[in-house]
Structure formats: C-alpha cells, structure tokens
C-alpha positions in Angstrom: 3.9 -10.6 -30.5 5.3 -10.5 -34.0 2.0 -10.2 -35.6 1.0 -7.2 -32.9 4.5 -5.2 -33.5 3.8 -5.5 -37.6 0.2 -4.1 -37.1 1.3 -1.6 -35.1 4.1 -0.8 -37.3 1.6 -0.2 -40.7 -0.7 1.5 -38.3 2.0 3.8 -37.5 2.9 4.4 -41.5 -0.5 4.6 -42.7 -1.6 7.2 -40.2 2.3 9.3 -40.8 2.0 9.4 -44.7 -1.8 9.5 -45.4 -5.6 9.5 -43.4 -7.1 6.4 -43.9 -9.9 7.3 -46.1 -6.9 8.2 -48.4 -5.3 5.6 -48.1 -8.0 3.5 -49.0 -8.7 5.6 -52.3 -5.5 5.4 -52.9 -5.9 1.6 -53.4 -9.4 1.7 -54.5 -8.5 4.1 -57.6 -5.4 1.4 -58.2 -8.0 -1.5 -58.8 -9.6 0.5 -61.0 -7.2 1.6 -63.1 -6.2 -2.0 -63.3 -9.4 -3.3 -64.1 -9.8 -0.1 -67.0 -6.5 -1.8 -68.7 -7.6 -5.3 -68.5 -10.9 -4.3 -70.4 -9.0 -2.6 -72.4 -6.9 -5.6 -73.0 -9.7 -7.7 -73.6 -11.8 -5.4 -75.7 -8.7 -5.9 -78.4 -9.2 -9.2 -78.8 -12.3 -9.2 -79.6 -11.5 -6.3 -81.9 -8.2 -7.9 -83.5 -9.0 -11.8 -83.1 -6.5 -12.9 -80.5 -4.1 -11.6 -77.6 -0.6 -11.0 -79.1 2.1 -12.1 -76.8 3.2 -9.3 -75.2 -0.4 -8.5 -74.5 -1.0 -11.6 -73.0 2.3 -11.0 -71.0 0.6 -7.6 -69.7 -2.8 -9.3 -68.9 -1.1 -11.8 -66.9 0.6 -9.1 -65.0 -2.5 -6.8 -64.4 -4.1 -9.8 -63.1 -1.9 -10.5 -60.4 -1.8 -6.7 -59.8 -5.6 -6.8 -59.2 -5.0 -9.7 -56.8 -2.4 -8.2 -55.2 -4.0 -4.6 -54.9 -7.5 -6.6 -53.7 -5.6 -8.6 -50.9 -3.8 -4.9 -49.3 -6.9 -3.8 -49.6 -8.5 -5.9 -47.3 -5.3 -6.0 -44.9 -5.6 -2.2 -44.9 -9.2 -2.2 -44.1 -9.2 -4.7 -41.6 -6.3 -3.3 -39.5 -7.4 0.5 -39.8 -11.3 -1.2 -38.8 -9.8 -2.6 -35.9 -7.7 0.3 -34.6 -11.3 2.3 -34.7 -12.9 -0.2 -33.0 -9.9 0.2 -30.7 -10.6 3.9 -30.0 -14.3 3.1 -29.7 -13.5 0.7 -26.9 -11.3 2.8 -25.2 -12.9 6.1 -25.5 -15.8 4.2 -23.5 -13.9 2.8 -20.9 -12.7 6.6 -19.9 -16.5 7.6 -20.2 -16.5 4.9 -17.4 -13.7 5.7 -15.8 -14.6 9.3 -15.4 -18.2 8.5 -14.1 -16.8 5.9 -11.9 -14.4 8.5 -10.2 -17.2 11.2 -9.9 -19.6 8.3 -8.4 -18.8 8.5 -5.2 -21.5 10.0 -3.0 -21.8 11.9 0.3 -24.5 11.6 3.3 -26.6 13.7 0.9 -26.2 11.1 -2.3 -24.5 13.8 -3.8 -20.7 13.6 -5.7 -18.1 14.2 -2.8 -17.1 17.9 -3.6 -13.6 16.7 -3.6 -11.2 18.6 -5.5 -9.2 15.9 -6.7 -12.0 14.0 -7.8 -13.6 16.6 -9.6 -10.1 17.2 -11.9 -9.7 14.0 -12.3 -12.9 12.9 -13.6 -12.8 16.5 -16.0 -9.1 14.9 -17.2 -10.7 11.5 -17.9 -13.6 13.0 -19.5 -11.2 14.9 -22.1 -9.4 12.4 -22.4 -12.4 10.2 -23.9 -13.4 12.9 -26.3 -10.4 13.7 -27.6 -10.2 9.4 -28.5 -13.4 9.5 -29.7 -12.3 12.5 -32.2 -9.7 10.4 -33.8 -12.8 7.7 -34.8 -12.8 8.1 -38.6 -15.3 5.2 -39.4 -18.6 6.7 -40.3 -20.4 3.6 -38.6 -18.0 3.9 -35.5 -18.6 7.6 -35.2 -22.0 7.2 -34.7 -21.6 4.4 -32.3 -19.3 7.1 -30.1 -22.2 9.4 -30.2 -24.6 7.1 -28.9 -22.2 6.2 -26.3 -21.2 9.5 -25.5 -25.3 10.8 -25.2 -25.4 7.5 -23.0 -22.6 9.1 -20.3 -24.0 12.2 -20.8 -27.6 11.0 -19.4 -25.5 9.3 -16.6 -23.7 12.6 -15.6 -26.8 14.6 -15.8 -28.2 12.7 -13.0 -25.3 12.3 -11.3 -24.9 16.4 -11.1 -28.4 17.3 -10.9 -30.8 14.4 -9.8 -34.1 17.0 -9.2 -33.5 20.2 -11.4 -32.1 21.7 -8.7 -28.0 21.5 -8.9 -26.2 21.8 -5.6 -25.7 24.6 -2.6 -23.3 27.4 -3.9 -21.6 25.8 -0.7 -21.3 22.5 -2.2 -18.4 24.3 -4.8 -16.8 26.3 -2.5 -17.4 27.5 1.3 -16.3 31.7 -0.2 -16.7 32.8 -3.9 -13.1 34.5 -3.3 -11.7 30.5 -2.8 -11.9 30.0 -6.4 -8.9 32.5 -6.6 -6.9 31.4 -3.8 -7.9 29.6 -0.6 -5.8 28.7 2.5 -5.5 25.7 4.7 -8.1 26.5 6.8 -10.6 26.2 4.3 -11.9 23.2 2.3 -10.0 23.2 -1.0 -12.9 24.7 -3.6 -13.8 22.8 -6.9 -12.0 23.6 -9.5 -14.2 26.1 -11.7 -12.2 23.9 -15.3 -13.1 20.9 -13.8 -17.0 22.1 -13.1 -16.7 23.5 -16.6 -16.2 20.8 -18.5 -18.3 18.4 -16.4 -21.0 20.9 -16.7 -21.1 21.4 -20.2 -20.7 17.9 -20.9 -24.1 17.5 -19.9 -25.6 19.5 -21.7 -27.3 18.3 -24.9 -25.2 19.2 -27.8 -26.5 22.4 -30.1 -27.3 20.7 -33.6 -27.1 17.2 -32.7 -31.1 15.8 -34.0 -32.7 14.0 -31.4 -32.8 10.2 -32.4 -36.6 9.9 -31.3 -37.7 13.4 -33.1 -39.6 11.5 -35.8 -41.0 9.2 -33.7 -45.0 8.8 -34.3 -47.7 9.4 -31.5 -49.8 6.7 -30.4 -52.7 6.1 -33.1 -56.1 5.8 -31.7 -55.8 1.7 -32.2 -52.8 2.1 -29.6 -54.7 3.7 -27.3 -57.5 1.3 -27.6 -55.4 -1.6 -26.7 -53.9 0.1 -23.9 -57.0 0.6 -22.7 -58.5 -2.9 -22.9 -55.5 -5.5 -22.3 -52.6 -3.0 -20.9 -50.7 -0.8 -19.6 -54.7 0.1 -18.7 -52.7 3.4 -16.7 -51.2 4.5 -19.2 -54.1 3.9 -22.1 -56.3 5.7 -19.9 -54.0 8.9 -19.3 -53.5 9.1 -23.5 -57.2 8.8 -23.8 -57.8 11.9 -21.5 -54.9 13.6 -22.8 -56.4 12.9 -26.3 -59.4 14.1 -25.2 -58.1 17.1 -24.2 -56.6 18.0 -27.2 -60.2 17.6 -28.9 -61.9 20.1 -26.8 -59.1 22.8 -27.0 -60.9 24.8 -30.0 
C-alpha cells in the first residue's frame, strides 16, 4: 500500500511539473554533463601527472552523482513505463466494454436500437480514446492503434454485417423524433451517439495500411498451391494470373 501511494505520488509530480519525455531529458542531459566533467577530470591527470586533492574530492562526488542520476533514471522510466502500460490496459478494456454493451442483438442479429445502449456505448467509446491519447510511449502508441483498428473491425461488423447498414426505421420510427419525441413513440437513437459509433468505424484518413507493402504471390507460390495445397485457392491465383496475361 505504501509502495502504491509513493508511485502514485511521483506519478502525480512528474506529470504536474513536466511531460515525461522531459523529464527523462532532464535526467539524461544530467548524466551527461556529469560524465563531460569526469572526462574532464580525468583528462587532467593525464595532462598534469596525478589528481590533486580537491580534484579527487570532485571525482569522487561526480561519481556518485552519476550513480545516483542512473538509479532515478531507471525509477523514473520504469514507473512512467508502467503507468503507459496502465493506459494501454485500460483504454482496451473500455474498447471492450463499449462493444460488449453494443453486443446485444435483436430477432434480426442486429444491436438492439436501444437508446440507452447506444449512449452508453458512444460514452465508453470516448472514453477509451481519450486514455489512449494520454499514451506517450512511442512503442505503446502503436500498440493502441493496433488495438484500436482491432475494435474498429469488430464494430464495423457489428453495425453493418453485409454493406447494407440498417432500416431508416431501425434509428428512429419519424425523422422529426430526433428533435423531440413523446411517450408514444420508441425513444429514437441518439444522432451523437450514432455519430461517434459511426465514424469510429471508419478507417482513419492518413493512417498507412499495415499490409500495403505486402508482396503478391510469386509464381513458385502459386505452384505449390497448386500441387500440395490450398489446391482452391492455387488454382483461382493461376486463373487470376492468367488473366492478367491476356489483358493487352
């Protein structure tokens, strides 16, 4: 508990003085300023024969500095590594969350156009973003967008399995019950919550496709397909290949 509470206390000062790349470079340009003065330091003995007292005094010192500096920053890199890792985790449970709220289908395997659920799963959705923004950790950043173009995929059949999207029932029995709807109506969807669930699914403008480099089939793939399988698919890539040949 004691342990937790001091964590959480630097985490708390690092993050209300300086970022943590700073704060890191902070200590990083310390070493090195250290480790300039004890070259320096040792470049005059060499130069004058032997370390005077006082200098010997000052290279004792800068040594332990350099200890010292190396050992907070290792503490500082560890604890602001695992608070990303924290924001990682969490901003993937509410990816789950949010699918797992939106998940529950009707006689027609689509979402329930409840109201309720619809916000809520928006609110959760937001909510995961808005963690995964705070990830500073190039390595953990990319991590979050994998996860996030993971949930995306999920939602994207989730809200529109064949192409088709839903009704314009399925939001809202009258266009005017987006404004205001009485009792005697189902409640609408809201048109925020459709927003943001809807745009989450799309596929992001300027984010590269991880599999746009990836090379076609060579002709010794398709050969092997053909003879010792998948002999379908081998045999669909030759035709396909063939194809390609005859278009002039």
């Amino acid at each position: 508990m004691i342990v937790h509470r001091v964590k959480k206390t630097i985490i708390d000062l690092c993050h209300a003085l300086v970022s943590m790349h700073t704060l890191l470079w902070v200590l990083v340009a310390f070493l090195v300023v250290d480790a300039i003065a004890l070259v320096w330091l040792v470049s005059r003995e060499f130069v004058y024969g032997s370390l005077s007292s006082i200098n010997l005094s000052c290279f004792s010192h800068l040594v332990i500095l350099a200890g010292v500096l190396v050992a907070l920053l290792t503490l500082v890199w560890n604890i602001l590594k695992q608070y990303s890792e924290g924001l990682l985790k969490e901003s993937q449970e509410f990816f789950e969350k949010s699918f797992d709220v939106l998940n529950v289908l009707d006689e027609n395997q689509r979402p329930r156009n409840d109201r309720i659920r619809w916000l809520t799963s928006a609110r959760l959705l937001k909510v995961a973003e808005q963690i995964g923004a705070k990830i500073k950790l190039k390595s953990h950043k990319l991590l979050y967008e994998d996860i996030k173009d993971f949930w995306r995929s999920k939602f994207y059949d989730l809200l529109d399995p064949d192409g088709n999207g839903f009704p314009e029932n399925y939001f809202a029995e009258n266009p005017g019950d987006f404004d205001c709807w009485s009792s005697r109506v189902r409640a609408p969807l809201s048109l925020s919550s459709i927003a943001v669930l809807y745009r989450f699914c799309i596929w992001p403008e300027g984010r590269r496709d991880p599999i746009h480099d990836e090379p076609k089939f060579s002709e010794e793939e398709i050969d092997r397909m053909c003879k010792f399988g998948p002999k379908g698919l081998g045999q669909i890539l030759r035709k396909h290949r063939d194809l390609q040949r005859d278009e002039p």
